[in-house]
C-alpha positions in Angstrom: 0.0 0.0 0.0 1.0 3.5 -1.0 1.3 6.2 1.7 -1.7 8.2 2.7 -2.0 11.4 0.8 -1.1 14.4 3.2 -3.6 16.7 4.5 -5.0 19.2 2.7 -4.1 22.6 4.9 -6.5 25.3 5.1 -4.6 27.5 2.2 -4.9 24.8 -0.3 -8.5 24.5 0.0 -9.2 28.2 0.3 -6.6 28.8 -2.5 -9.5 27.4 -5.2 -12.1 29.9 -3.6 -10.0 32.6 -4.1 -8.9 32.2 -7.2 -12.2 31.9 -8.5 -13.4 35.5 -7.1 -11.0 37.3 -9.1 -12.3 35.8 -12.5 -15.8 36.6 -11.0 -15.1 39.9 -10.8 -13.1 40.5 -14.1 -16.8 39.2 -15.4 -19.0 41.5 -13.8 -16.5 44.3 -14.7 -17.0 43.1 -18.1 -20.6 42.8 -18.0 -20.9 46.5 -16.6 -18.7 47.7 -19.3 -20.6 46.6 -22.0 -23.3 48.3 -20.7 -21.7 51.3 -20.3 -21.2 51.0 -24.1 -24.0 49.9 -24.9 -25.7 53.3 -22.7 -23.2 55.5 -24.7 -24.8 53.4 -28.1 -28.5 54.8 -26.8 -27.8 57.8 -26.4 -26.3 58.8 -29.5 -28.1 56.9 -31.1 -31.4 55.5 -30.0 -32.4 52.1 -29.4 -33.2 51.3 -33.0 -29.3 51.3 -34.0 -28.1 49.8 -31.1 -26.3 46.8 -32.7 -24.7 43.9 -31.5 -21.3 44.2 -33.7 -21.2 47.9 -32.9 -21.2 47.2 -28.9 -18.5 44.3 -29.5 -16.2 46.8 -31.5 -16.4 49.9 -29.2 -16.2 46.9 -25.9 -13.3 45.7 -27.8 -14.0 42.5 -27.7 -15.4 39.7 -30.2 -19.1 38.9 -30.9 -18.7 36.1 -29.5 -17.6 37.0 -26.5 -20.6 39.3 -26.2 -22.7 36.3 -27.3 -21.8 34.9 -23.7 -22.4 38.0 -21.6 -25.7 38.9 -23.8 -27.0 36.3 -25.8 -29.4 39.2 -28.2 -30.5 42.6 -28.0 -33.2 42.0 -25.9 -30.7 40.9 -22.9 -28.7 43.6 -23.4 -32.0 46.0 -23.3 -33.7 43.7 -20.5 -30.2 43.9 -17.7 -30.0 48.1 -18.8 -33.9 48.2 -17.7 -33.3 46.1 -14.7 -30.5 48.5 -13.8 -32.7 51.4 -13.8 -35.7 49.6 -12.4 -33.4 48.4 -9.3 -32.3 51.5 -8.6 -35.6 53.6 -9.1 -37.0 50.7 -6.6 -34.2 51.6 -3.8 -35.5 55.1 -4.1 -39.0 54.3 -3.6 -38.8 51.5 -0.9 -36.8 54.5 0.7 -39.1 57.7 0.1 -42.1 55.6 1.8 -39.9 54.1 4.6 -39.4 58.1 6.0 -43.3 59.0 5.6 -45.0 58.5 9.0 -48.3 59.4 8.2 -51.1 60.2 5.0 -49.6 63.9 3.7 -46.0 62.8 4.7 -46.8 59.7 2.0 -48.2 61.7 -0.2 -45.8 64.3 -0.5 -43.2 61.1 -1.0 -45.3 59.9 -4.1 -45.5 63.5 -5.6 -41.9 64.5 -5.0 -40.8 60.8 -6.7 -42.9 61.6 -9.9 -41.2 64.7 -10.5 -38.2 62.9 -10.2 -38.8 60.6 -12.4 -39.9 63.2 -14.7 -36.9 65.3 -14.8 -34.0 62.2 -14.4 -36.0 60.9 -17.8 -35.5 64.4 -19.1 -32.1 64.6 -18.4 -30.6 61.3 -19.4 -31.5 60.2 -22.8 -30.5 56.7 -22.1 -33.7 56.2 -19.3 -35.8 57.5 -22.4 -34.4 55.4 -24.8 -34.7 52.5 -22.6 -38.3 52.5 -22.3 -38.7 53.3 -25.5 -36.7 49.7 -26.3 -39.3 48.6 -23.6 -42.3 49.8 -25.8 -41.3 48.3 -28.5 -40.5 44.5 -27.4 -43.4 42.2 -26.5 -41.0 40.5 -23.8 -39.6 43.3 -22.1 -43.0 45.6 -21.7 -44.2 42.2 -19.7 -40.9 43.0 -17.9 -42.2 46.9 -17.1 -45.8 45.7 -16.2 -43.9 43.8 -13.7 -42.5 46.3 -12.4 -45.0 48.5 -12.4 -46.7 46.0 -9.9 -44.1 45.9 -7.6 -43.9 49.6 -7.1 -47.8 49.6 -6.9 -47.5 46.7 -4.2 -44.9 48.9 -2.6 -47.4 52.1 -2.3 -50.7 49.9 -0.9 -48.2 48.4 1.8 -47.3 52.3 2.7 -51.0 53.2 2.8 -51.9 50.4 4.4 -49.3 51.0 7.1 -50.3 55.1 7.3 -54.1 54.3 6.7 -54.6 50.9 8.1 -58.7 50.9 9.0 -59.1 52.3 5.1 -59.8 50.0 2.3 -57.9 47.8 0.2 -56.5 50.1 -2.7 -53.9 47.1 -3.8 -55.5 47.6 -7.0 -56.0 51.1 -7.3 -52.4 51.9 -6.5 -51.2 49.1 -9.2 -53.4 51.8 -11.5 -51.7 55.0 -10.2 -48.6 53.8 -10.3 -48.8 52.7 -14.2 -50.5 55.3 -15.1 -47.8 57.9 -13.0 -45.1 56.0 -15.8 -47.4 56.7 -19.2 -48.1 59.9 -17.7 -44.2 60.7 -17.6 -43.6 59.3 -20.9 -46.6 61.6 -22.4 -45.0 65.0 -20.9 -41.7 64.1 -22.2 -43.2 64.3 -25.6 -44.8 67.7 -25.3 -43.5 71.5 -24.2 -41.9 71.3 -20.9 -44.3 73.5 -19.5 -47.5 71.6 -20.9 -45.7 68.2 -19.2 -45.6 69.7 -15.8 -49.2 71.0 -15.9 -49.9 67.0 -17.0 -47.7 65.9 -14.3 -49.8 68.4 -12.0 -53.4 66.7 -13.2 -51.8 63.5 -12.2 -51.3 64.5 -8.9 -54.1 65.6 -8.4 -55.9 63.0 -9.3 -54.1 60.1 -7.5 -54.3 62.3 -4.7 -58.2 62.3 -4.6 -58.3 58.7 -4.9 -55.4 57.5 -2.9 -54.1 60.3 -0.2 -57.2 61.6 1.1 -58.4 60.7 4.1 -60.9 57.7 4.8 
């Protein structure tokens, strides 16, 4: 019989582990940077001529490469919406978290659409992204989605600041889509007609929502 192999020490088997987490990283740097590109690619130039071969080239890397980070366009489209949707949903969970009581709620909800209304305005590449969301079967599931969770996130804040009203689960699944067509809509008019749209809005999902039972 042979010897018994020797004991593995604590470095050898960590040594696998941590040569894993450096390739791990190098791939999520990767993976950000071809989004970066591919964000650049929007903006000058909408999502209609965002190509796959153009994001490789300026990347600097090969299609097929890309290929294994984003199989198609609609990937690449689908993790830049998820990016903005995860960090628009960080705001929101934290604008309700703060607001203690009905007004203090509604003045979060108010104060978040005219965010949204001017960070769309500024950065072409939100805009261009839910325009690629308008046009895709697949991904406008992926907004309607999204849409309920931000509406499931405003009924649990009512329901917290309001809890002997009703059940507006619905109702704020409603407001909340709406609140997104309504930004799109004054982003295609005069500034000054969007923000008299954006005020209707208010006002309306006030009346249902934010007044007192």
């Amino acid at each position: 019989m042979g010897k018994n192999p020797p004991a593995k020490t604590a470095t050898a088997e960590a040594a696998p582990a941590t040569g894993r987490q450096p390739v791990q990283d190098r791939s999520r740097a990767r993976q950000e940077h071809i989004l970066g590109i591919a964000a650049e690619l929007l903006t000058s130039g909408g999502s209609e001529h965002l190509r796959m071969s153009e994001v490789a080239k300026q990347a600097g890397i090969s299609i097929g490469s890309l290929y294994q980070y984003f199989p198609d366009k609609a990937a690449l489209m689908h993790s830049l919406a998820q990016k903005h949707f995860d960090a628009s949903r960080a705001c929101i969970e934290a604008a309700f978290a703060e607001a203690q009581d009905l007004p203090a709620l509604r003045r979060a909800f108010e104060q978040l659409v005219d965010e949204c209304f001017e960070i769309c305005a500024a950065e072409p590449v939100v805009r261009e992204v839910w325009a690629g969301l308008q046009a895709d079967p697949a991904l406008r599931e992926i907004e309607l989605k999204e849409s309920a969770a931000c509406g499931a996130l405003l009924a649990q804040a009512l329901a917290r600041v309001r809890p002997a009203g009703k059940d507006l689960s619905s109702a704020s699944f409603l407001a909340w889509h709406l609140g997104e067509a309504t930004v799109r809509l004054a982003l295609g008019v005069p500034k000054a007609e969007g923000r008299r749209l954006l005020t209707a809005y208010k006002q309306m999902v006030t009346a249902s929502l934010f007044e007192a039972a």
